[in-house]
Backbone as CSV, one residue per row, in Angstrom:
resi,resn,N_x,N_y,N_z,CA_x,CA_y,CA_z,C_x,C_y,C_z
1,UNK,0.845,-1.194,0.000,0.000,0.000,0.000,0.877,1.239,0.000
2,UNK,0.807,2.286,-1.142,1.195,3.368,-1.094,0.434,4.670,-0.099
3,UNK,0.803,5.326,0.647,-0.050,6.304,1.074,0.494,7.480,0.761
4,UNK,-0.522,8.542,0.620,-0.334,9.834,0.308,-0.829,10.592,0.608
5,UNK,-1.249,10.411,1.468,-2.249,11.465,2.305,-2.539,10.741,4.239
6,UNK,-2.447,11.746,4.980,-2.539,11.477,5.768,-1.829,11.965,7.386
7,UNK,-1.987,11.497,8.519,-1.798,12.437,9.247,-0.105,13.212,9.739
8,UNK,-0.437,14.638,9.703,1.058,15.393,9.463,1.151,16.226,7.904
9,UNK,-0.350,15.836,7.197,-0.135,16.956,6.403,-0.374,17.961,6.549
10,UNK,-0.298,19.067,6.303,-0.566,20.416,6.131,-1.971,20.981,6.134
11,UNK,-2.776,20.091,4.901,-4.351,20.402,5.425,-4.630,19.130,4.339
12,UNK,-4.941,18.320,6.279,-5.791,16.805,5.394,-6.798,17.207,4.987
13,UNK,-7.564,18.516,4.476,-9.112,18.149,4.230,-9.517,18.132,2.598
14,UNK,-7.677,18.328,2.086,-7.632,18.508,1.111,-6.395,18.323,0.069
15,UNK,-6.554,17.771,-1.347,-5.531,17.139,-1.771,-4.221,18.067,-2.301
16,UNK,-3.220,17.707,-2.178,-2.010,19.168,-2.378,-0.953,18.140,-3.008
17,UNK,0.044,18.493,-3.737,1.327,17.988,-4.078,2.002,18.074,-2.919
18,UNK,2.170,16.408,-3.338,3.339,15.903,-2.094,4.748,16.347,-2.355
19,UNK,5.629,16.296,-0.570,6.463,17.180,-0.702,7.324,16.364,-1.674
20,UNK,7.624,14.909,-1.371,8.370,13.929,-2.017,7.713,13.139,-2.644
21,UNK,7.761,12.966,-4.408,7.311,11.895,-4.890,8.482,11.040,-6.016
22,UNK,8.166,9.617,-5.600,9.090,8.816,-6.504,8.510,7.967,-6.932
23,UNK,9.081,7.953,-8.644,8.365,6.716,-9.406,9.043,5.640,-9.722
24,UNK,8.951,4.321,-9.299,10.048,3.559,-10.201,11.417,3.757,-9.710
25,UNK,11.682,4.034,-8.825,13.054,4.787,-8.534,13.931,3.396,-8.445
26,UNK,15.390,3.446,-9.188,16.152,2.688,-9.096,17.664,3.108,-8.551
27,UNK,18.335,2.077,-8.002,19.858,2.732,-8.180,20.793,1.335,-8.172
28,UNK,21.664,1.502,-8.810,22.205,0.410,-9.041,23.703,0.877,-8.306
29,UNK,24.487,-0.131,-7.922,25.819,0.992,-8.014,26.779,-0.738,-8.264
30,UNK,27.699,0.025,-9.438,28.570,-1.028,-10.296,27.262,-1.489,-11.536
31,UNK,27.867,-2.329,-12.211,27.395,-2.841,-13.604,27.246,-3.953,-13.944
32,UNK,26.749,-4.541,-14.928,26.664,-6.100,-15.065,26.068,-6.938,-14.146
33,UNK,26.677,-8.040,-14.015,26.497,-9.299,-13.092,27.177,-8.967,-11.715
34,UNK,28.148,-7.930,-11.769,28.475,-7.556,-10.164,27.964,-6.266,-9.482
35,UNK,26.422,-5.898,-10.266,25.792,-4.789,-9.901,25.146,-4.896,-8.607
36,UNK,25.125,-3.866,-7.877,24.488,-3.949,-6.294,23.246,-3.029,-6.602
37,UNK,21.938,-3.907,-6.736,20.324,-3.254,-6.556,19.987,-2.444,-5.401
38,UNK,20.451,-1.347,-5.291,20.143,-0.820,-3.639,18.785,-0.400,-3.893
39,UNK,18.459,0.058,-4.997,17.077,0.478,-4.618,16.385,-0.109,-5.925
40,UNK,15.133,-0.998,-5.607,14.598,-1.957,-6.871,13.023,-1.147,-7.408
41,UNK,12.944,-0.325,-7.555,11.624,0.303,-8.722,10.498,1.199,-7.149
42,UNK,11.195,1.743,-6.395,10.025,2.359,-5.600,9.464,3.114,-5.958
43,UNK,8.058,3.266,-5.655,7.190,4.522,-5.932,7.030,5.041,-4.376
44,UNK,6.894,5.876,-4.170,6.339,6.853,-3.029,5.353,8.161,-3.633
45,UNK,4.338,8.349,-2.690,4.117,10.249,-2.157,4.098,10.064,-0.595
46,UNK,4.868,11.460,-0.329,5.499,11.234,0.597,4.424,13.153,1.066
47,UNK,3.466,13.103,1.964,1.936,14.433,2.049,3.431,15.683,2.954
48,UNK,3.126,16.356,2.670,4.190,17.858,3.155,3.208,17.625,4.228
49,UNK,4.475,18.027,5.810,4.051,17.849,6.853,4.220,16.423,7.833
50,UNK,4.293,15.573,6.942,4.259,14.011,7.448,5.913,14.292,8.332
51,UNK,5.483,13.090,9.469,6.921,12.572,9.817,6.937,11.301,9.638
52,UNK,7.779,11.171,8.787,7.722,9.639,8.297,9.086,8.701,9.030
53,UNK,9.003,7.425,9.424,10.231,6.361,9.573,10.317,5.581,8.434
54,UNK,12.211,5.805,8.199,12.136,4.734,7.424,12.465,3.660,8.269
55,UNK,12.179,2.325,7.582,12.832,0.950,8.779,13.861,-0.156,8.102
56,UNK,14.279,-0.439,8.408,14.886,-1.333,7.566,16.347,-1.902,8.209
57,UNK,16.669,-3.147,7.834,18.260,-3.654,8.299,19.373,-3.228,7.484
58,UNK,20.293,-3.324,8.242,21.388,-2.723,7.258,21.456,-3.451,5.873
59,UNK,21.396,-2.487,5.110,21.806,-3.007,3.625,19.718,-3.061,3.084
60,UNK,19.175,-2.401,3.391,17.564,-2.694,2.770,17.687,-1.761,1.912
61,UNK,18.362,-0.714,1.923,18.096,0.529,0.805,18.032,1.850,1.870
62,UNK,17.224,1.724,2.650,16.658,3.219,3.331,18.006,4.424,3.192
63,UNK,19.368,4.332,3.384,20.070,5.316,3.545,20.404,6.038,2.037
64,UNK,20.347,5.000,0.927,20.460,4.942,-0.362,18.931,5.965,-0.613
65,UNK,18.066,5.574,0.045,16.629,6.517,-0.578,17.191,8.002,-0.150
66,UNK,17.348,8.132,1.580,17.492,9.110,1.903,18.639,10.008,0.895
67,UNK,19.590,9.218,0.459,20.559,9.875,-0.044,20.527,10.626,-1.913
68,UNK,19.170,9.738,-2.350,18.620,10.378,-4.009,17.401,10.888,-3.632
69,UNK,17.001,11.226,-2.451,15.592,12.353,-2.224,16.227,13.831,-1.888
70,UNK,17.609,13.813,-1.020,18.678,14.945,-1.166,19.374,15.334,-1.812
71,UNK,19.385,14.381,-2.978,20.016,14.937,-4.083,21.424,14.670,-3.962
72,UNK,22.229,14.036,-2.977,23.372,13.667,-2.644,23.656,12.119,-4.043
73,UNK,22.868,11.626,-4.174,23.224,10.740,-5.386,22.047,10.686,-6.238
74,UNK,23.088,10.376,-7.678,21.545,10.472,-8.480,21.149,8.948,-8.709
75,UNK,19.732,8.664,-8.877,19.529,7.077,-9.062,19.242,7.056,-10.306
76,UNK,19.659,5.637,-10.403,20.087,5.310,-11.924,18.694,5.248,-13.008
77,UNK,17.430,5.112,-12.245,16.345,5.583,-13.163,15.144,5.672,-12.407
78,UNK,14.404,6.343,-13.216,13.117,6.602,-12.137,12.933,8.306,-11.810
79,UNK,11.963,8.762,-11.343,11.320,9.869,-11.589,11.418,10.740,-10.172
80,UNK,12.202,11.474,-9.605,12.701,11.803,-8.230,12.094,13.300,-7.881
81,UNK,11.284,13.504,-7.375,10.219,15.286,-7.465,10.506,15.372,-5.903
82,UNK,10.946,16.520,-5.082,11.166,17.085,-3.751,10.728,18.726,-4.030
83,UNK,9.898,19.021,-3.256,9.215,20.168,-2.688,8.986,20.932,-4.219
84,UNK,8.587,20.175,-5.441,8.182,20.631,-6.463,9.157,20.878,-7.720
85,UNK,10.070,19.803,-7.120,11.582,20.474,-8.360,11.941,18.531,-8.694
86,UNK,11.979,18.539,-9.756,12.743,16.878,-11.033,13.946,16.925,-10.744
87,UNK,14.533,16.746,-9.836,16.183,16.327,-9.235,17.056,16.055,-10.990
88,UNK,15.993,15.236,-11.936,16.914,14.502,-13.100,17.045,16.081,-13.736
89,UNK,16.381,16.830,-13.897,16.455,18.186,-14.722,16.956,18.696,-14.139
90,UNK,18.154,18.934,-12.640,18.936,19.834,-12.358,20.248,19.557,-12.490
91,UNK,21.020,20.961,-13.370,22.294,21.155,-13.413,23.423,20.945,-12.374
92,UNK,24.269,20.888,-11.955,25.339,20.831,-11.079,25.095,21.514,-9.958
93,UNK,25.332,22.965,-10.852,25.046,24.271,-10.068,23.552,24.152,-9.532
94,UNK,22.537,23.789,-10.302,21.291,24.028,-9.875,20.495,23.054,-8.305
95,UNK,21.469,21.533,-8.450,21.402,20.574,-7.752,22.147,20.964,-6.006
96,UNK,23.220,22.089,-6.445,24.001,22.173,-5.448,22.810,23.454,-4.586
97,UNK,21.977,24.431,-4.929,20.931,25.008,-4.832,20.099,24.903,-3.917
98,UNK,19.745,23.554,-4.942,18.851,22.577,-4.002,19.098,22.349,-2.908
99,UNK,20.294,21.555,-2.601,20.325,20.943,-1.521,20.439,22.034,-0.411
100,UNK,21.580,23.143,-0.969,21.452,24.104,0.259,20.354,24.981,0.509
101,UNK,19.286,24.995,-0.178,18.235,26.138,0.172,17.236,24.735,0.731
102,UNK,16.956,23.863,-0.075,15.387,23.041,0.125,15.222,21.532,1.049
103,UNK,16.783,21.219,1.724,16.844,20.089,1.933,17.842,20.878,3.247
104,UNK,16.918,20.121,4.844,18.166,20.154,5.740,18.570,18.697,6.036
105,UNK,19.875,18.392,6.630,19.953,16.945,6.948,20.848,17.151,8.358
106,UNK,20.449,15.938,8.856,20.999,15.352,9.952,21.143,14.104,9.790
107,UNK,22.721,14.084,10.781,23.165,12.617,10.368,23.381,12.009,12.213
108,UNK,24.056,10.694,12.214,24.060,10.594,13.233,25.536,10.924,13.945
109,UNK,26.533,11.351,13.052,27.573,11.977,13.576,27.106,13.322,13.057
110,UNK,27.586,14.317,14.473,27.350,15.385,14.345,27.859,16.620,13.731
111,UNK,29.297,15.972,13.224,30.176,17.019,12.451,30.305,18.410,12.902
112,UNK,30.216,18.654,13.913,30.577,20.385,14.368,32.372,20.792,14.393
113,UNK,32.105,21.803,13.972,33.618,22.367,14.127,33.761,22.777,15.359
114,UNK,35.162,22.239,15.788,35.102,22.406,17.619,35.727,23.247,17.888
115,UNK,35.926,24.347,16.905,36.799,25.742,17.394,35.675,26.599,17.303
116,UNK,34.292,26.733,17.161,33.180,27.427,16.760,32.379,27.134,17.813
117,UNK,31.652,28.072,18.495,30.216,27.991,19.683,29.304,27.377,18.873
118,UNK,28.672,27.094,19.738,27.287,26.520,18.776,26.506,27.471,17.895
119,UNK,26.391,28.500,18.332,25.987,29.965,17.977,27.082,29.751,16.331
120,UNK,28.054,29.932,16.583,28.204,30.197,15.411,28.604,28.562,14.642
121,UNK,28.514,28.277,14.852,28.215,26.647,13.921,26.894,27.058,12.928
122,UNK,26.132,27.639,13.868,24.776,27.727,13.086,24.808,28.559,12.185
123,UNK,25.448,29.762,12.714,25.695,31.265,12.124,26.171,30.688,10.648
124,UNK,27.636,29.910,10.330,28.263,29.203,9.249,27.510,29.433,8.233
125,UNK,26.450,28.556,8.078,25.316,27.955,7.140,24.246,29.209,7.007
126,UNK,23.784,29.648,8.062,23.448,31.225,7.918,23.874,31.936,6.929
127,UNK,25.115,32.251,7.145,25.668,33.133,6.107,25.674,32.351,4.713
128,UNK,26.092,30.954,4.537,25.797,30.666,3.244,24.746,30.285,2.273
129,UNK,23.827,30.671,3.058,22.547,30.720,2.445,21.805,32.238,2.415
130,UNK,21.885,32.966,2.739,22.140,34.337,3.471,20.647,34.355,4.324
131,UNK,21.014,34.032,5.514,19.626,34.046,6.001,19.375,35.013,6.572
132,UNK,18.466,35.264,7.856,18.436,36.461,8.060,19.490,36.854,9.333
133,UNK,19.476,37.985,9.704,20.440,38.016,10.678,20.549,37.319,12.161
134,UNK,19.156,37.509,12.235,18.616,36.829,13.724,18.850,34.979,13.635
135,UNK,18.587,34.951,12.009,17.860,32.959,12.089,18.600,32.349,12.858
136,UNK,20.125,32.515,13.030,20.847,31.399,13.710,20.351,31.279,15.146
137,UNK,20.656,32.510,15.740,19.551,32.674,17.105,18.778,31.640,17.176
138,UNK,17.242,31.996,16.781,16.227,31.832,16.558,16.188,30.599,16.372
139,UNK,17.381,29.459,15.718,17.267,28.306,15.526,17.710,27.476,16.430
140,UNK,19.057,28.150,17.205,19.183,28.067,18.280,18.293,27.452,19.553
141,UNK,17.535,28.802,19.629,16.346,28.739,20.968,15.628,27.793,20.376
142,UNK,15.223,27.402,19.083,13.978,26.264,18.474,14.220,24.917,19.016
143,UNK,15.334,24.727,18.993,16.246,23.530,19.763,16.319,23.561,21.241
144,UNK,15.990,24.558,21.870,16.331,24.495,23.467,17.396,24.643,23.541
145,UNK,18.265,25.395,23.221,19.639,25.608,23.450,20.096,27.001,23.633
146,UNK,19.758,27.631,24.170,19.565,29.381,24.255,20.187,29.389,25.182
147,UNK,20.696,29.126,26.323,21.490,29.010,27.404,22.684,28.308,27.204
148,UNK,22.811,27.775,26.121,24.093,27.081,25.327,24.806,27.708,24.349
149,UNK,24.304,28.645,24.252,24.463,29.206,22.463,26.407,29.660,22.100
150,UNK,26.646,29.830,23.567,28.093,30.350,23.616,29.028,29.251,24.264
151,UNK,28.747,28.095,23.878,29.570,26.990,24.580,29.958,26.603,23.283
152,UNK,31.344,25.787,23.654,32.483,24.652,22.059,31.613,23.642,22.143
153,UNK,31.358,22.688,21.286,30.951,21.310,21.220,31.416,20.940,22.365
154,UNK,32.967,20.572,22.425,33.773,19.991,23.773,33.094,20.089,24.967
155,UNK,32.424,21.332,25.058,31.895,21.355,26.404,30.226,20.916,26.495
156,UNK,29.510,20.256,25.497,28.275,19.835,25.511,28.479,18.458,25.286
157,UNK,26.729,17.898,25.518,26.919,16.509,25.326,26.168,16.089,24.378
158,UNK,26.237,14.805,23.859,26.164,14.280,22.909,24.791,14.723,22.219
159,UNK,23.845,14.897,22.932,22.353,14.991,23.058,22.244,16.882,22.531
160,UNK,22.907,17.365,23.030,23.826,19.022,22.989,23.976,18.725,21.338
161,UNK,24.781,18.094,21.099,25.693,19.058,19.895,24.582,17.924,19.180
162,UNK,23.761,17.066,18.884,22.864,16.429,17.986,21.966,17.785,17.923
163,UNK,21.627,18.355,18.746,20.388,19.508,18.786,21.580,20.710,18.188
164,UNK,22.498,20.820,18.366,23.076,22.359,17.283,23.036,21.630,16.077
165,UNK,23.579,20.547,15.447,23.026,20.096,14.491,21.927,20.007,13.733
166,UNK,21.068,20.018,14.145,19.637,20.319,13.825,19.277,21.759,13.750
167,UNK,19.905,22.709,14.758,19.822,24.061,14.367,20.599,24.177,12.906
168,UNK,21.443,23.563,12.640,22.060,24.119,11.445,21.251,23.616,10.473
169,UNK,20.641,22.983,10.489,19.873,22.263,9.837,18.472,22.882,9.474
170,UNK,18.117,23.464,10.472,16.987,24.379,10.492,16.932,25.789,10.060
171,UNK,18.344,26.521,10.002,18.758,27.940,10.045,18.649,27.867,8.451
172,UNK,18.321,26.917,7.445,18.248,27.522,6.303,16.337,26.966,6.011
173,UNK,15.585,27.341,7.078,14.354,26.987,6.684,14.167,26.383,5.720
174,UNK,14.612,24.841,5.679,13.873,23.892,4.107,12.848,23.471,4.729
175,UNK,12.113,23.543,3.738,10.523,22.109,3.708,10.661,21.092,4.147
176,UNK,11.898,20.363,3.602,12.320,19.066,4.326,13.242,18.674,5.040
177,UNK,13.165,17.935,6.208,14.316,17.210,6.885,14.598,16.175,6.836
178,UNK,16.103,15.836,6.376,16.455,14.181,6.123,17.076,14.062,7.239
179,UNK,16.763,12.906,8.129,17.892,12.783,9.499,18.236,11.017,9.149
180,UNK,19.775,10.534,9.436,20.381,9.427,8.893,20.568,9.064,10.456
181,UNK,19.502,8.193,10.996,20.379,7.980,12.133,20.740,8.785,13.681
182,UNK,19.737,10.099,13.795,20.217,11.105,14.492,20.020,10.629,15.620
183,UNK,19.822,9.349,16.268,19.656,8.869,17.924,21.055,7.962,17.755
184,UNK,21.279,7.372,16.899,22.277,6.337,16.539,23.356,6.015,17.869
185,UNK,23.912,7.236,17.830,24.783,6.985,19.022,24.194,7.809,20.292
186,UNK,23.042,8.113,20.799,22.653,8.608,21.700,22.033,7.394,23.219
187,UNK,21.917,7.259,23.836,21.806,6.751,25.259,19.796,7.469,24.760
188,UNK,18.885,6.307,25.604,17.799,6.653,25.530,16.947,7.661,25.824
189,UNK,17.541,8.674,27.317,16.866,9.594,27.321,17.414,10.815,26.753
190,UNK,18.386,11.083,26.165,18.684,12.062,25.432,18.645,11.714,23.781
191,UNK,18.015,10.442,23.218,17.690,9.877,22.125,16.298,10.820,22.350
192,UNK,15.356,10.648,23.248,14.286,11.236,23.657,13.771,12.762,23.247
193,UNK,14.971,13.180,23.847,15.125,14.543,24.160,15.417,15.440,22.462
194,UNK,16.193,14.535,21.711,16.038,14.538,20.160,15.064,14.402,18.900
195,UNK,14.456,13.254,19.681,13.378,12.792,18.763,12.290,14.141,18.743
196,UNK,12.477,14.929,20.599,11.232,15.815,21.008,11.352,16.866,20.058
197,UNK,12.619,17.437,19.846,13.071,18.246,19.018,12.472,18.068,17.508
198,UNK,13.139,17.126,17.355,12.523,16.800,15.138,11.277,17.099,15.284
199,UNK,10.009,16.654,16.035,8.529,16.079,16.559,8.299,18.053,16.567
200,UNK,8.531,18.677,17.248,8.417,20.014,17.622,8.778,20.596,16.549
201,UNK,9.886,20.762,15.784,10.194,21.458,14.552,9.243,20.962,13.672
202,UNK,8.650,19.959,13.266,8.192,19.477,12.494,6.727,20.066,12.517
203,UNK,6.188,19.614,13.006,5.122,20.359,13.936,4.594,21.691,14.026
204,UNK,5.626,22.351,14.425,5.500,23.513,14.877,5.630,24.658,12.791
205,UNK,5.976,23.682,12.348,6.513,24.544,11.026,5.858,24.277,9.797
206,UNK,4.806,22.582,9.860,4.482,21.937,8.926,5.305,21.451,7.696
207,UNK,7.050,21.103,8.266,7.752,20.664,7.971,8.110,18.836,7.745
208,UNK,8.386,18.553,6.947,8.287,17.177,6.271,9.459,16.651,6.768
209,UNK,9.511,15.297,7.367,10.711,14.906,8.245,10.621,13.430,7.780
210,UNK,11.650,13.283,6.823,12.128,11.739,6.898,13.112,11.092,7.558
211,UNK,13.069,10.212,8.725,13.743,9.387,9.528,14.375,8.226,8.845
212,UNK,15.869,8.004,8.728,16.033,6.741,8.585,16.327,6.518,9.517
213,UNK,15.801,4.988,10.599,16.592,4.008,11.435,16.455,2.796,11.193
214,UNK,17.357,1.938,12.170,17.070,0.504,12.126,16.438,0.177,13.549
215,UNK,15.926,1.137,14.556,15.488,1.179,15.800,13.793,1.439,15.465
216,UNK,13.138,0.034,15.374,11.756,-0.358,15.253,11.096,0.757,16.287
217,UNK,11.531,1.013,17.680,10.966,1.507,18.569,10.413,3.043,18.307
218,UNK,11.612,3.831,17.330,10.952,4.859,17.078,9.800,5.268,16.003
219,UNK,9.312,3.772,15.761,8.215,4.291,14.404,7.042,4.478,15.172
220,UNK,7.023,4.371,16.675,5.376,4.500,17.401,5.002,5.601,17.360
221,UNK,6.210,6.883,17.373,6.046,7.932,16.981,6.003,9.045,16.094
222,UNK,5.839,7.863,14.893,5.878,8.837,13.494,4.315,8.604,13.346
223,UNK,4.282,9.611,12.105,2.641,9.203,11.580,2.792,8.939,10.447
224,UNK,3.995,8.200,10.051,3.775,7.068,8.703,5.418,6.132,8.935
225,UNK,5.088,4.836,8.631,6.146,4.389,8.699,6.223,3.781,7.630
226,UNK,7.670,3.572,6.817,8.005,2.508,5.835,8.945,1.776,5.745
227,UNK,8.747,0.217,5.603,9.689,-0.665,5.586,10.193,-0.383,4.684
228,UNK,11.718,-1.429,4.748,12.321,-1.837,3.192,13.278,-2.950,3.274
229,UNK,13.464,-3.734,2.514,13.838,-4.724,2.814,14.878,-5.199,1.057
230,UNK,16.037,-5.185,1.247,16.566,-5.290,-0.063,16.160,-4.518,-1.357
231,UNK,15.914,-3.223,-0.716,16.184,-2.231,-2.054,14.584,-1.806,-2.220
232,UNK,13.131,-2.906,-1.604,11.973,-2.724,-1.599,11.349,-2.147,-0.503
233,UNK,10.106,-1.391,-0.843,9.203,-0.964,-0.258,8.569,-2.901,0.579
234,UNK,8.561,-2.924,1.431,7.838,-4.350,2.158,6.310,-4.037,2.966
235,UNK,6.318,-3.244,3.493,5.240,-2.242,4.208,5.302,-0.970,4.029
236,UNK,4.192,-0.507,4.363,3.955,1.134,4.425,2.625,1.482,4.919
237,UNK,2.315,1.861,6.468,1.279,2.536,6.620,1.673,3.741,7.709
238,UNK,0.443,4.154,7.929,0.218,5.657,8.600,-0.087,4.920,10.138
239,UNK,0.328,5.393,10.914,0.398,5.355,12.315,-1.060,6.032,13.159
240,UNK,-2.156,4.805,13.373,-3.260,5.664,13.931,-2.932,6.528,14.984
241,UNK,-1.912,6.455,16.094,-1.899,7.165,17.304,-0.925,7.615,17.864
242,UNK,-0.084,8.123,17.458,1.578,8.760,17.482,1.755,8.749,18.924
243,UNK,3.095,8.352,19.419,3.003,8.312,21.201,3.767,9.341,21.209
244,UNK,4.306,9.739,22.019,4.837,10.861,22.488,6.650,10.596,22.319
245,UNK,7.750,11.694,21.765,8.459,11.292,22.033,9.090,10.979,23.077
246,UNK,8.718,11.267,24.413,9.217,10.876,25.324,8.873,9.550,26.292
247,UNK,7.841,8.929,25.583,7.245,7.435,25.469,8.106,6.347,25.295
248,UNK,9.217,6.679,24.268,9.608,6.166,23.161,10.453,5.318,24.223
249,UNK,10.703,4.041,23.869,11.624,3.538,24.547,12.521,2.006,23.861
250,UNK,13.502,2.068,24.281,14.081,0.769,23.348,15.259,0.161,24.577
């Protein structure tokens, strides 16, 4: 079952272009008889607003999807549409655009530069997108980190610098969020304290949030989840009753 509508859109009472749609989507990587199928013919619509899980064991595809819906690789065929733009019809320059204006991501390493406050980690990406003067702030406090804003990575914790991550992530207001993993290396209640964050931005912005994990536990709290299993879609439904992220437990 494909779904495309449903709860976390923007306005269920009525039908809108989804933020993510894929047809057929393939990716192969190598050639011939020693070709690796990471991703075997998916279709998706993926309703603006949704927080979706992906699920899957290592090697099902999910990081491979996440990675040709950002535009970080192109797949080898198939029809790839994000927040209203054909990924196959963009130029170099135009692709590189993309990703920095319409796509934020989070991964599960946090990559901060540890000579930079968190404040200005955020500030960074600010300026290269030219946002406004305040946004880094502002993305800052969105995260709960306003009392942090002038600390090194070094001096925060893990749960800390996953949430400036996400500010940077946020400071260029995209439609969508790709997160790879962002509890991955986190301990459960500050996995918590993360998830509350994505759940709240998301939420709070009618922002489209795709999750990849291999942690079953956090799909109680999406409102759509999708398997995958060797490159396939295996399941896919909408979540009648979203628990809370701080429910969440594994």
């Amino acid at each position: 079952m494909v779904v495309t509508e449903g709860r976390g859109a923007s306005d269920p009472g009525r039908a809108a272009a989804p933020a993510v749609r894929l047809v057929d989507v393939r990716k192969d990587y190598g050639s011939g008889e020693l070709a690796v199928r990471a991703l075997r013919g998916i279709s998706l619509d993926i309703a603006t607003g949704q927080f979706v899980v992906l699920l899957g064991p290592s090697g099902s595809g999910k990081t491979t999807l996440m990675n040709v819906v950002g535009g970080m690789e192109p797949a080898t065929s198939g029809t790839i549409e994000v927040a209203g733009r054909r990924l196959a019809d963009l130029d170099a320059e135009a692709l590189t655009t993309f990703r920095r204006e319409s796509v934020g991501f989070v991964f599960q390493f946090f990559n901060l530069i540890p000579t930079l406050t968190a404040l200005e980690n955020v500030q960074l990406v600010a300026e290269l997108v030219a946002a406004p003067d305040d946004a880094a702030r502002r993305a800052v406090e969105a995260v709960g980190l306003a009392e942090r804003a002038d600390h090194f990575p070094g001096a925060m914790s893990g749960g800390e610098q996953q949430r400036v991550a996400i500010a940077r992530a946020l400071v260029k207001d995209p439609p969508i969020l790709l997160c790879d993993e962002p509890t991955g290396s986190l301990d459960l209640d500050t996995g918590r304290q993360v998830l509350g964050v994505l759940r709240d931005v998301s939420r709070a912005a009618g922002r489209t949030v795709m999750l990849v994990t291999h942690n079953s536990a956090i799909a109680a709290m999406a409102d759509r989840v999708i398997r995958l299993r060797s490159g396939e879609v295996v399941d896919d439904r909408l979540v009648p009753e979203p628990i809370a992220p701080g429910a969440v437990t594994w």
